[in-house]
MDTraj code that builds the backbone (N, CA, C; nanometers):
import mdtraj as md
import numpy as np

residues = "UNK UNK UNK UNK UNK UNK UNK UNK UNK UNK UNK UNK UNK UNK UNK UNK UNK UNK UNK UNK UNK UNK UNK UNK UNK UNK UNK UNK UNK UNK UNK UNK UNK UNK UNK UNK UNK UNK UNK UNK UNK UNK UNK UNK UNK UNK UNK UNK UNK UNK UNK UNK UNK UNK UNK UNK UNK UNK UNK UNK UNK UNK UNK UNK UNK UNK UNK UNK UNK UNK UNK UNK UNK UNK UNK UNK UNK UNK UNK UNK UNK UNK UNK UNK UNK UNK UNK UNK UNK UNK UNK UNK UNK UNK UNK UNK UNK UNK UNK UNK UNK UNK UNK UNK UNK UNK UNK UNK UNK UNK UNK UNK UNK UNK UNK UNK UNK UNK UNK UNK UNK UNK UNK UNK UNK UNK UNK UNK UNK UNK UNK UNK UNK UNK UNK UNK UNK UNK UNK UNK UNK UNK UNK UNK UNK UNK UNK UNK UNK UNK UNK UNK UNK UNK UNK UNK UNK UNK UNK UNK UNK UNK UNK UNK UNK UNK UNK UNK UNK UNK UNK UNK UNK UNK UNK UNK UNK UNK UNK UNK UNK UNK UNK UNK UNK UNK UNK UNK UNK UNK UNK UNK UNK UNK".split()
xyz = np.array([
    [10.1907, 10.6418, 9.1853],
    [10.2278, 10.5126, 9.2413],
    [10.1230, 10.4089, 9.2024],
    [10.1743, 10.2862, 9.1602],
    [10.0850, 10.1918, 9.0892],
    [10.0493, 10.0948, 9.2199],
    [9.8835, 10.0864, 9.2352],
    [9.8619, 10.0144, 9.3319],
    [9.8708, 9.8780, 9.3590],
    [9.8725, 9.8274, 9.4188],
    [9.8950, 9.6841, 9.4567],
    [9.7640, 9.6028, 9.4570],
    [9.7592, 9.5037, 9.3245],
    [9.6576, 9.4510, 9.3064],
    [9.6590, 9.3155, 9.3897],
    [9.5425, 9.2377, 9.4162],
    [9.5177, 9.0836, 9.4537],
    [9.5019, 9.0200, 9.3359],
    [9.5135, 8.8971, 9.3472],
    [9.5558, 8.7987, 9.2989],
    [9.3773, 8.7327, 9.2622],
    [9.2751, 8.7626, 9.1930],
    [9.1244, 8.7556, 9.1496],
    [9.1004, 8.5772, 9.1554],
    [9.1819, 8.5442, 9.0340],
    [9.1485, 8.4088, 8.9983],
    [9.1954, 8.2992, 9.0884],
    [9.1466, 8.2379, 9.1213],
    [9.1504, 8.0927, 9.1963],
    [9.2621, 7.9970, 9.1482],
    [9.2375, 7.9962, 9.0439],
    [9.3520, 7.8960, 8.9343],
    [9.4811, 7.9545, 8.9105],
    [9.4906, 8.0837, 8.9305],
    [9.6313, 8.0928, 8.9652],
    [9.6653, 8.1017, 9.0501],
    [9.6068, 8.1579, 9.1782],
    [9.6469, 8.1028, 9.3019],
    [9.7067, 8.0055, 9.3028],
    [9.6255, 7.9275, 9.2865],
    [9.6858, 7.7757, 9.3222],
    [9.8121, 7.7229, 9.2322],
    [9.8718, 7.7864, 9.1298],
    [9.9290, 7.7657, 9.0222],
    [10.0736, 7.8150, 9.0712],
    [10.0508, 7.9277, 9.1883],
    [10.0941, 8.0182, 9.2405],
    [10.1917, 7.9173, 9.3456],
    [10.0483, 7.8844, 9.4485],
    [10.1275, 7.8228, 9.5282],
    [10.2203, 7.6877, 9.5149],
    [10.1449, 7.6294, 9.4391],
    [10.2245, 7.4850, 9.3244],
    [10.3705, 7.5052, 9.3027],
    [10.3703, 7.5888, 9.2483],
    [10.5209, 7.6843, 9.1351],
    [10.6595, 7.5955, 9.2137],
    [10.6449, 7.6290, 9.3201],
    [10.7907, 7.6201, 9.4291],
    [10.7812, 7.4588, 9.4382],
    [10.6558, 7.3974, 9.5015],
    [10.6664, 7.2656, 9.5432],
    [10.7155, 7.2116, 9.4295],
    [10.6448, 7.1965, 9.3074],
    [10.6943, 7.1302, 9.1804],
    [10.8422, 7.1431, 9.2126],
    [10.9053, 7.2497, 9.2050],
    [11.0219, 7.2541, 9.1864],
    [11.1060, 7.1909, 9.3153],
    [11.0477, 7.1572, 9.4137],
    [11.1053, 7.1128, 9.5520],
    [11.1632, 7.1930, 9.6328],
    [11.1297, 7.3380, 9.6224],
    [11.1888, 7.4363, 9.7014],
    [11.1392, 7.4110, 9.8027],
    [11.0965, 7.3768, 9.9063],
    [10.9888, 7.3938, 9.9771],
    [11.0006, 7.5695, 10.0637],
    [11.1381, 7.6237, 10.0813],
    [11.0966, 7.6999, 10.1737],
    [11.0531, 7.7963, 10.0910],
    [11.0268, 7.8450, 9.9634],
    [10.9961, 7.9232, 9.8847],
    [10.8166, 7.8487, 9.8758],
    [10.7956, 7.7584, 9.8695],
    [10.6263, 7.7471, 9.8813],
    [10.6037, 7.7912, 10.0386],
    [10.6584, 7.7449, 10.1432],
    [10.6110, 7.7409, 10.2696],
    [10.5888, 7.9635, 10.2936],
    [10.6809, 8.0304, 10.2080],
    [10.6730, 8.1452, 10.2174],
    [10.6010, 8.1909, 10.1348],
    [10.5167, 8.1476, 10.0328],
    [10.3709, 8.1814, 9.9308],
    [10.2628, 8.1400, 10.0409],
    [10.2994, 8.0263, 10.1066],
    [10.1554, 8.0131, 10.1591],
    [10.1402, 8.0364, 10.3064],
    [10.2546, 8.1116, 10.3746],
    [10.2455, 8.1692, 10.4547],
    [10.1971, 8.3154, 10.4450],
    [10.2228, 8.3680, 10.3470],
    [10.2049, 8.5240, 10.2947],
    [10.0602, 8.5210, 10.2523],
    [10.0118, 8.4295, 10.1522],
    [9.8635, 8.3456, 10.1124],
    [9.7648, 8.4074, 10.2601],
    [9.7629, 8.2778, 10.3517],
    [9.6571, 8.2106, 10.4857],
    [9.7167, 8.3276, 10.5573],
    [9.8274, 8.4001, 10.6216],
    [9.8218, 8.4655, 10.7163],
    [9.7928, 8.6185, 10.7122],
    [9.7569, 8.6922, 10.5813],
    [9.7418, 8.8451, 10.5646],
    [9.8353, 8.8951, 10.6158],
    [9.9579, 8.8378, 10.7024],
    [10.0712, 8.9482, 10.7264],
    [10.1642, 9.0483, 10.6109],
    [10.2331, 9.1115, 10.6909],
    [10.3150, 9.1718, 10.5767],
    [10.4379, 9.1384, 10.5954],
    [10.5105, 9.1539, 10.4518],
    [10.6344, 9.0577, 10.4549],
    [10.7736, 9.0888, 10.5305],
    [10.7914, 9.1681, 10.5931],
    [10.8552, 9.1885, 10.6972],
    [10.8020, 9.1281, 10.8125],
    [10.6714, 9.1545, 10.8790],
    [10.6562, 9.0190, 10.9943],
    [10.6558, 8.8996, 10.9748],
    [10.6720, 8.8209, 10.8573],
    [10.6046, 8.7073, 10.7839],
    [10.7968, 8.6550, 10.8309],
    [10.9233, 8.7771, 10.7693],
    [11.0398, 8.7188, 10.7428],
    [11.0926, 8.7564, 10.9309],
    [11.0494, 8.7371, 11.0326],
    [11.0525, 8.7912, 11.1415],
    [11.0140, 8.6593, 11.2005],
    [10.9509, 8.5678, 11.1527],
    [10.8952, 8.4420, 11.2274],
    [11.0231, 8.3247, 11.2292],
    [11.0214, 8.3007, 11.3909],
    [11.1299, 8.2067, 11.3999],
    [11.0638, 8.0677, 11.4459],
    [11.1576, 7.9570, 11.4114],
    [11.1179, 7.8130, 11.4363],
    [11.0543, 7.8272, 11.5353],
    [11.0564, 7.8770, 11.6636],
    [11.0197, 7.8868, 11.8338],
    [10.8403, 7.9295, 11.7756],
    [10.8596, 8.0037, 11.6711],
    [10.7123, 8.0465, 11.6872],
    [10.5943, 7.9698, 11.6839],
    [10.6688, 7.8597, 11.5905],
    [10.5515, 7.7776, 11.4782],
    [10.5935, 7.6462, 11.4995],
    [10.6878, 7.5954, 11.5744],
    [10.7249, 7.4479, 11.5926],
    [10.7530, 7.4383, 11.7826],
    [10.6415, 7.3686, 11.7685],
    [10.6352, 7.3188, 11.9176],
    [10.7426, 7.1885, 11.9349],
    [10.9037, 7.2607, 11.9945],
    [10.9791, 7.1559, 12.0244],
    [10.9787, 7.0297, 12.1342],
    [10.8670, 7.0494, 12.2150],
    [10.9098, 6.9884, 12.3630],
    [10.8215, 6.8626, 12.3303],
    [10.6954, 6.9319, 12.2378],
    [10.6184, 6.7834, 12.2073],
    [10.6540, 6.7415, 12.0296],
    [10.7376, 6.8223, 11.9522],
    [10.7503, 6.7745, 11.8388],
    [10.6416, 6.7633, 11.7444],
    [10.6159, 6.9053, 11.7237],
    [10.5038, 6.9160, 11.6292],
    [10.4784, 7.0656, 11.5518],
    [10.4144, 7.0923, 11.4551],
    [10.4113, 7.1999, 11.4350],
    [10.2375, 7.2959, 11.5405],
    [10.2961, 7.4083, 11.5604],
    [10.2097, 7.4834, 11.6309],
    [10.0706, 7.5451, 11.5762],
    [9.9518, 7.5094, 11.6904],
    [9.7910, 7.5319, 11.5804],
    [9.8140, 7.7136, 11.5887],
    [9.8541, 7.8331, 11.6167],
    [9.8479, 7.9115, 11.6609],
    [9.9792, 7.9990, 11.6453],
    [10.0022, 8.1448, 11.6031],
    [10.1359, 8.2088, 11.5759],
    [10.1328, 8.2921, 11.6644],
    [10.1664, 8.3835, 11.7545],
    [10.1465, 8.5099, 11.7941],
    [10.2887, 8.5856, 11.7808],
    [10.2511, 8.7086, 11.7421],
    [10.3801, 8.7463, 11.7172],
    [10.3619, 8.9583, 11.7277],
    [10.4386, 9.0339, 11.7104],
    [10.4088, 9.1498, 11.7493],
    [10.4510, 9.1986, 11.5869],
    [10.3282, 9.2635, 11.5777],
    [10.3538, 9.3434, 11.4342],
    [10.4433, 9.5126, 11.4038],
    [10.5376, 9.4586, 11.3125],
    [10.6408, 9.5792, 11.3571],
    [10.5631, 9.6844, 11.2994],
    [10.5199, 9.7070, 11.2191],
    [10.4499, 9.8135, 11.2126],
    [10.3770, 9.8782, 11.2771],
    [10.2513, 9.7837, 11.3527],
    [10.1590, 9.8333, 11.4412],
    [10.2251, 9.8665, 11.6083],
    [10.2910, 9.8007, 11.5961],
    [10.3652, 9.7349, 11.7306],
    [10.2592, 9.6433, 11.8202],
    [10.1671, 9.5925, 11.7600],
    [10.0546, 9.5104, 11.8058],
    [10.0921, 9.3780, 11.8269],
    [10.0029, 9.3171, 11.9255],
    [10.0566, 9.1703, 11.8949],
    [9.9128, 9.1125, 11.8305],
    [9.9720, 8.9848, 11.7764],
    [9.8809, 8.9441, 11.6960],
    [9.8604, 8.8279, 11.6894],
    [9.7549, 8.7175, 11.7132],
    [9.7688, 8.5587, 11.7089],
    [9.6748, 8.5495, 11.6109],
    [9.7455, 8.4544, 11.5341],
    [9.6757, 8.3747, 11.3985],
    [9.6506, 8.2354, 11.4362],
    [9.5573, 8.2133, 11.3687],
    [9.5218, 8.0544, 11.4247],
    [9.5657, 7.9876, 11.2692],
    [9.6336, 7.9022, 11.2649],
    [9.7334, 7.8606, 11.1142],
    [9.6113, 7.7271, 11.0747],
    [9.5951, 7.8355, 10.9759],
    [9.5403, 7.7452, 10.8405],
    [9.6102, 7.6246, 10.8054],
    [9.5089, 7.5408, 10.7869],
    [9.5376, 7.3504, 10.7629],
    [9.6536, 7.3886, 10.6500],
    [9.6357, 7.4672, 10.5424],
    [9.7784, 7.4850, 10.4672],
    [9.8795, 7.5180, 10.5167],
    [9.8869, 7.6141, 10.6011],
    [10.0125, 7.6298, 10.6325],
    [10.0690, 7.5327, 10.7392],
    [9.9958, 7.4304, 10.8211],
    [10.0323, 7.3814, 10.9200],
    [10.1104, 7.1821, 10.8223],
    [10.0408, 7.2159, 10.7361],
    [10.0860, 7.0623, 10.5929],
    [10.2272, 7.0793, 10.5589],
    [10.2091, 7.2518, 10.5218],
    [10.3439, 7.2826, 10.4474],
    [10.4683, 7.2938, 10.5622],
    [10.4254, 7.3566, 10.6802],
    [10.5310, 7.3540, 10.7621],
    [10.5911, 7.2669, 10.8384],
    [10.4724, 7.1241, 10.8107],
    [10.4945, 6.9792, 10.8686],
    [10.5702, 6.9391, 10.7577],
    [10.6234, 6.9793, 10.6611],
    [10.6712, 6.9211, 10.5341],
    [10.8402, 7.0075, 10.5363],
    [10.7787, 7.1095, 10.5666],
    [10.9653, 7.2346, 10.5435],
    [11.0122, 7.1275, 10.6855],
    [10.9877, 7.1024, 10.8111],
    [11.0286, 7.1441, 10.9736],
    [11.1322, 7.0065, 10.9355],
    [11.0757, 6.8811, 10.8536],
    [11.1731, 6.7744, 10.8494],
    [11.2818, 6.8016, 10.8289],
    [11.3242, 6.9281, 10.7113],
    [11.4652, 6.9568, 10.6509],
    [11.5341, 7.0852, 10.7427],
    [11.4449, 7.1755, 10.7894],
    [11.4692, 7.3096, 10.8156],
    [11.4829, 7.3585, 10.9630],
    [11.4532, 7.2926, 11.0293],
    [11.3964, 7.3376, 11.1609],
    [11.5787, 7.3807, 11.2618],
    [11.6601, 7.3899, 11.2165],
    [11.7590, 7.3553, 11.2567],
    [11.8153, 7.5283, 11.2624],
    [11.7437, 7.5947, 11.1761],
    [11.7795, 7.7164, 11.1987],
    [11.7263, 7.7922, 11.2803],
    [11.7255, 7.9617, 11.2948],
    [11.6542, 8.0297, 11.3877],
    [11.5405, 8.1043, 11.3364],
    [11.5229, 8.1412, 11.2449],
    [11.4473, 8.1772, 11.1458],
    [11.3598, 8.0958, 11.0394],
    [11.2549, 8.1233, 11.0365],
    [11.1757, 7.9753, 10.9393],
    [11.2174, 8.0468, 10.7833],
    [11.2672, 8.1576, 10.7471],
    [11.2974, 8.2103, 10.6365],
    [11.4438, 8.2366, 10.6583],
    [11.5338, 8.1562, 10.6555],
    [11.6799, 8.2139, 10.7292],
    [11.7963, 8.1669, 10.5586],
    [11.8640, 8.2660, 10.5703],
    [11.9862, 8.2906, 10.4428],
    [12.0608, 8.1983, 10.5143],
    [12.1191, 8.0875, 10.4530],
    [12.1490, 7.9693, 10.5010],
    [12.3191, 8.0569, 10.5742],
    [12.3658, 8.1642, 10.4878],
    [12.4846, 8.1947, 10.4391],
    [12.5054, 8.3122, 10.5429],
    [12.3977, 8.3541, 10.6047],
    [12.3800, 8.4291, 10.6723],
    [12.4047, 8.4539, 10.8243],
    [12.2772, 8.3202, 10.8508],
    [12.1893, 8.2843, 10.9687],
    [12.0851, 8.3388, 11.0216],
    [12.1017, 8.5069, 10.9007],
    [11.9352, 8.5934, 10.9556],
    [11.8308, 8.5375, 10.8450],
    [11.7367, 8.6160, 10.8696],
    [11.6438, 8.6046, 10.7871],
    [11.6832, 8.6542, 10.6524],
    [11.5850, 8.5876, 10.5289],
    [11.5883, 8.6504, 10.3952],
    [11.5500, 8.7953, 10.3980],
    [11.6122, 8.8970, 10.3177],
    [11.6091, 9.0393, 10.3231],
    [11.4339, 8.9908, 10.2311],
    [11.3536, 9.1244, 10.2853],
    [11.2148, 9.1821, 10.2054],
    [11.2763, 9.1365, 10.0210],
    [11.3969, 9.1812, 10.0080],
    [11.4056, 9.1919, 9.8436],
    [11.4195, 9.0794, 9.7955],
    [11.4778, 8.9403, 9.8451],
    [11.4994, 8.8330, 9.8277],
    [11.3674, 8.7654, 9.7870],
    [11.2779, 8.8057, 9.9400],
    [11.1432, 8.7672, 9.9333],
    [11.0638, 8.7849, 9.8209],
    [11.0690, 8.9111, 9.7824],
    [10.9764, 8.9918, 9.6836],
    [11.0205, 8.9115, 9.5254],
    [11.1427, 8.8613, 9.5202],
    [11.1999, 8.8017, 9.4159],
    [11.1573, 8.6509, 9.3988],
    [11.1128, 8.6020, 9.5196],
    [11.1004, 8.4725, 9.5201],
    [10.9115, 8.4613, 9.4684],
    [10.8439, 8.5709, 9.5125],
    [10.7237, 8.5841, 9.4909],
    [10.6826, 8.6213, 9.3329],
    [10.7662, 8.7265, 9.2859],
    [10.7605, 8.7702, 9.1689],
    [10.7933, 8.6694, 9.0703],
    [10.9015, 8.5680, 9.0777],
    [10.9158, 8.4410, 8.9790],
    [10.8405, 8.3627, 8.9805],
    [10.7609, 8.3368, 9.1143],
    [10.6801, 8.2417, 9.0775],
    [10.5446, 8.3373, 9.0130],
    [10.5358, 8.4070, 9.0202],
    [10.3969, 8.4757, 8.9919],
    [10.4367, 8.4763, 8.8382],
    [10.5024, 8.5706, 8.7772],
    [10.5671, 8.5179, 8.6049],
    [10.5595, 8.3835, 8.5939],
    [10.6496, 8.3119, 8.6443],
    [10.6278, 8.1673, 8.6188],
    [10.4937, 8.1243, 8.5346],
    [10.3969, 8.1440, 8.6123],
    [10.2553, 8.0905, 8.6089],
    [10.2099, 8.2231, 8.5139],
    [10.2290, 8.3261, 8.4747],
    [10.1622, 8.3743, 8.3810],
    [10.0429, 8.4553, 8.4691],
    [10.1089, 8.4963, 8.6131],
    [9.9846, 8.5997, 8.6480],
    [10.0305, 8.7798, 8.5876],
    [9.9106, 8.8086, 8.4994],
    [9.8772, 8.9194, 8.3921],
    [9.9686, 9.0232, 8.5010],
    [9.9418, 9.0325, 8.5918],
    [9.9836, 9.1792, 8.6723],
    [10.1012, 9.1525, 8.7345],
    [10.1763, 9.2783, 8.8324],
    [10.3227, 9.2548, 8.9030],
    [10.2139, 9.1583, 9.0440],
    [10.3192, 9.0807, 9.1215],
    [10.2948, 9.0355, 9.2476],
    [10.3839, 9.0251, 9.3064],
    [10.3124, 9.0827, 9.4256],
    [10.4481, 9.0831, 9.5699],
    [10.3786, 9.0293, 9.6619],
    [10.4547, 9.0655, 9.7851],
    [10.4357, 8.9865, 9.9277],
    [10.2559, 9.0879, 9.9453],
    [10.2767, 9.2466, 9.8991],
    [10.1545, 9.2564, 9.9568],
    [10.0471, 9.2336, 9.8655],
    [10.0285, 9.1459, 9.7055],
    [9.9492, 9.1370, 9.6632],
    [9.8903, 9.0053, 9.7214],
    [9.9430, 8.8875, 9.8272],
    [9.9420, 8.8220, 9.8499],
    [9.8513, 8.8465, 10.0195],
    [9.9034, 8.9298, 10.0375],
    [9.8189, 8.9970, 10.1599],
    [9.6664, 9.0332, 10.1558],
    [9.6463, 9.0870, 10.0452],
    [9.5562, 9.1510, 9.9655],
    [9.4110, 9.0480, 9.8827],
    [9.5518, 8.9067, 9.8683],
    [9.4331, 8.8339, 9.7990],
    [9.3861, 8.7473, 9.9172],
    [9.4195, 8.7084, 10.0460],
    [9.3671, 8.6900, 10.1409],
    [9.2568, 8.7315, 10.1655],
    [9.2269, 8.8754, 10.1599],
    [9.0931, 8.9683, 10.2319],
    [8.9873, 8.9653, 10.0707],
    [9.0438, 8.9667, 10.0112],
    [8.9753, 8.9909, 9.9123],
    [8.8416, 8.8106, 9.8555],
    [8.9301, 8.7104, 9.8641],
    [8.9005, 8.6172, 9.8465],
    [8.8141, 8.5586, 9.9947],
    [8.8513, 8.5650, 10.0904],
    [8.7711, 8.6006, 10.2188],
    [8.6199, 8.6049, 10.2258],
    [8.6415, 8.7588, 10.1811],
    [8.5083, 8.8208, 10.1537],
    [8.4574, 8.7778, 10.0513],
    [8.5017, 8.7375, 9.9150],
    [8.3910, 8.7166, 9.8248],
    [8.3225, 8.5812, 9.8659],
    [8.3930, 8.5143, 9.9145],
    [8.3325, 8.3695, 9.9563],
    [8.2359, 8.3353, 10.0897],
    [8.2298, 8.4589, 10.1348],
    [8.1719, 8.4792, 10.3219],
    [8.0160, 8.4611, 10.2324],
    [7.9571, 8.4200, 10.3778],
    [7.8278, 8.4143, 10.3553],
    [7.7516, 8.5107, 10.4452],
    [7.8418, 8.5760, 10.5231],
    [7.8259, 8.6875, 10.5687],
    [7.8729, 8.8204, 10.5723],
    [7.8483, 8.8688, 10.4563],
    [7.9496, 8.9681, 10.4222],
    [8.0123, 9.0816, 10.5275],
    [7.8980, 9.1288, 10.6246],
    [7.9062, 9.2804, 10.6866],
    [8.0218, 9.1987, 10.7750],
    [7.9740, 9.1203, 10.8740],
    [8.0339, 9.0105, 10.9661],
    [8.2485, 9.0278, 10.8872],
    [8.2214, 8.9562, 10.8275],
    [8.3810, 8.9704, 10.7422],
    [8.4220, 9.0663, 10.7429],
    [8.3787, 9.1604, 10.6715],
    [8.4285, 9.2945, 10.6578],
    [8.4956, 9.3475, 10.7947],
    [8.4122, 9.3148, 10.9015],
    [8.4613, 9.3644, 11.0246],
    [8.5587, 9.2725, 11.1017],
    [8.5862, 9.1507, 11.0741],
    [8.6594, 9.0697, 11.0754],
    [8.8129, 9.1556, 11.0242],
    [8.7884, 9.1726, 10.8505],
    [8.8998, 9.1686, 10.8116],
    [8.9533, 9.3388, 10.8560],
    [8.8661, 9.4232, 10.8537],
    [8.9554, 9.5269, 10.9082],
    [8.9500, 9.5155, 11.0417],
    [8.9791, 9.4462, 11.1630],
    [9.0574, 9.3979, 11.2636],
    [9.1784, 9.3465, 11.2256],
    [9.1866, 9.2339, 11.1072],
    [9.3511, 9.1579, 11.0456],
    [9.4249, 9.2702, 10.9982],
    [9.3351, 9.3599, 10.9477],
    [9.4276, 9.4257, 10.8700],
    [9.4708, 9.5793, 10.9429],
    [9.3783, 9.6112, 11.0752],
    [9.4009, 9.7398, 11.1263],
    [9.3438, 9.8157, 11.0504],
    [9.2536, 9.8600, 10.9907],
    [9.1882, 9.9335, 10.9572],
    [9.0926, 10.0122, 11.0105],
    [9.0610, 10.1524, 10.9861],
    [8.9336, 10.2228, 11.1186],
    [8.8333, 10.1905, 11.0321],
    [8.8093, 10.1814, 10.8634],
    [8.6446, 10.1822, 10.7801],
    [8.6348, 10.1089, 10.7126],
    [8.4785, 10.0765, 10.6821],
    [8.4495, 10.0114, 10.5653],
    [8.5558, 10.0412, 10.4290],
    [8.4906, 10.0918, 10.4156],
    [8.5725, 10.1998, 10.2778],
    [8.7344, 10.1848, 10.2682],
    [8.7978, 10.2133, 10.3564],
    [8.9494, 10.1897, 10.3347],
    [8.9751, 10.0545, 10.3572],
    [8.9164, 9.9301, 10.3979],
    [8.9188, 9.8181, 10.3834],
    [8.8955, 9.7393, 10.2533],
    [8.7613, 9.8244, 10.2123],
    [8.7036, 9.7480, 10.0564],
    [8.8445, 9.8136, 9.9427],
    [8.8269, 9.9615, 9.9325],
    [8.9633, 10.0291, 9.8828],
    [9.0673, 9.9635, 9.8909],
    [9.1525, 9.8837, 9.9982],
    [9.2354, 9.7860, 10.0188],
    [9.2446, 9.7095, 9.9720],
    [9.1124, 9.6232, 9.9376],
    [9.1229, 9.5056, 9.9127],
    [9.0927, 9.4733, 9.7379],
    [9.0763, 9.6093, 9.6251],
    [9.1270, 9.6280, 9.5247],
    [9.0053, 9.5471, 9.4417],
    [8.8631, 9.6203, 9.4973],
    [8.7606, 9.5654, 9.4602],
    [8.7205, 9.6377, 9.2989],
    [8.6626, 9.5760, 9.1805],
    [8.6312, 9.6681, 9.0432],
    [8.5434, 9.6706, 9.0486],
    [8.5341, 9.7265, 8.8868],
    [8.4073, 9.7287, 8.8294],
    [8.3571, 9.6123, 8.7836],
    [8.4313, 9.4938, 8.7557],
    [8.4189, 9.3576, 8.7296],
    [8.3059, 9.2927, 8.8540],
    [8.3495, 9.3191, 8.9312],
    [8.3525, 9.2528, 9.1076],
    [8.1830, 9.3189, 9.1140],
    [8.1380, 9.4286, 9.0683],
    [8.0343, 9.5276, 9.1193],
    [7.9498, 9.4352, 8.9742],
    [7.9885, 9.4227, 8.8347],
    [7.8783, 9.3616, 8.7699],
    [7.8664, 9.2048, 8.7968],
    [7.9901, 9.1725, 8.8518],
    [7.9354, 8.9833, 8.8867],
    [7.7982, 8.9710, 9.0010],
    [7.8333, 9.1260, 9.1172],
    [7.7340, 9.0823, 9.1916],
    [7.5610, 9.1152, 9.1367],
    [7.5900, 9.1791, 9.0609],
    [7.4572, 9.2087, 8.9517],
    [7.3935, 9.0757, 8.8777],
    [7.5077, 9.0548, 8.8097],
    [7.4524, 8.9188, 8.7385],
    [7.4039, 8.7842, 8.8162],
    [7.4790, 8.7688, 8.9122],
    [7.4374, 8.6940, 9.0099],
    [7.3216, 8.6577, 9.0944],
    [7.2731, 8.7722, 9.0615],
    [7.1512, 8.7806, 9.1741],
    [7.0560, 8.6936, 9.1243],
    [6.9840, 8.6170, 9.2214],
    [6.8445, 8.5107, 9.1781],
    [6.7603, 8.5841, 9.3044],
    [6.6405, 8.6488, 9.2274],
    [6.5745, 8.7421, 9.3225],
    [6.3993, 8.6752, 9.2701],
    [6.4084, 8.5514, 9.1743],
    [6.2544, 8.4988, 9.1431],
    [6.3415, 8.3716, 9.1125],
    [6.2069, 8.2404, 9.1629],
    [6.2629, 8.1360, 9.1618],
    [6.2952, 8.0795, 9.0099],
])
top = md.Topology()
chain = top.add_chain()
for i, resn in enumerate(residues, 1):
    res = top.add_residue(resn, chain, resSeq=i)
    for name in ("N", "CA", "C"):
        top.add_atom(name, md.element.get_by_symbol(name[0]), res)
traj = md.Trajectory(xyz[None], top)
């Protein structure tokens, strides 16, 4: 079984998340950069309804998600990243009308996982990212990008295996689809004389 890589470079990220807006999809960006900022997996991600994330009584989108993870059966509150709270102030003008923030217009449920995985995978070709991408490489480049940027590494680490449910170091770093690349940047990097 071929593992599920993250998404390394910065510039396609962003190339990543671009892909849909250019094109004016919005609910196809609002679901890159929900999958992006929240580390969920794409079954809880296609599980989130308007009620969750749009505060109707005052008309606004919500700082905060909580929601129960079907897998874990945990509940879980995310505090929503300034991106996702832009993009969903941007989908809620056209969309909010359904029950589902990912809803098959044709339907009224949510988009099936495969729909999803299709919408992720074109834009990822689109842009010319080298490897396959799905909902969980998107999960993946969350923790991964996280940590390389922390200025506290141990601190994070224990952070992210709480997001992610994890019991160790090790099956967290393993997770998060660290190389041999990743092990000589932190070599080269080092300034250990002024």
């Amino acid at each position: 079984m071929k593992t599920t890589e993250p998404i390394r470079n910065k510039k396609q990220i962003r190339k990543l998340v671009e892909y849909y807006l250019e094109q004016g999809q919005i609910r196809n960006y609002v679901l890159i950069v929900m999958a992006l900022y929240t580390a969920l997996r794409i079954s809880d991600i296609l599980s989130i309804g308007w009620n969750d994330v749009y505060d109707f009584t005052n008309g606004r989108v919500r700082q905060t998600l909580t929601l129960t993870e079907k897998k874990t059966g945990k509940v879980k509150t995310i505090a929503l990243h300034e991106g996702i709270i832009s993009a969903l102030e941007m989908y809620s003008h056209a969309a909010r009308s359904g029950k589902f923030l990912f809803e098959n217009p044709r339907t009224g449920k949510a988009i099936s996982r495969t729909h999803a995985y299709r919408i992720i995978r074109t834009a990822a070709e689109a842009v010319a990212i080298p490897h396959p991408v799905s909902g969980h490489s998107l999960r993946k480049t969350f923790g991964y990008h996280t940590l390389n940027d922390s200025n506290a590494p141990e601190k994070t680490i224990m952070l992210l295996m709480k997001i992610y449910n994890h019991s160790s170091y090790e099956i967290t770093y393993r997770y998060l689809g660290f190389t041999q690349d990743d092990i000589n940047a932190v070599y080269r990097s080092a300034r250990l004389t002024a």
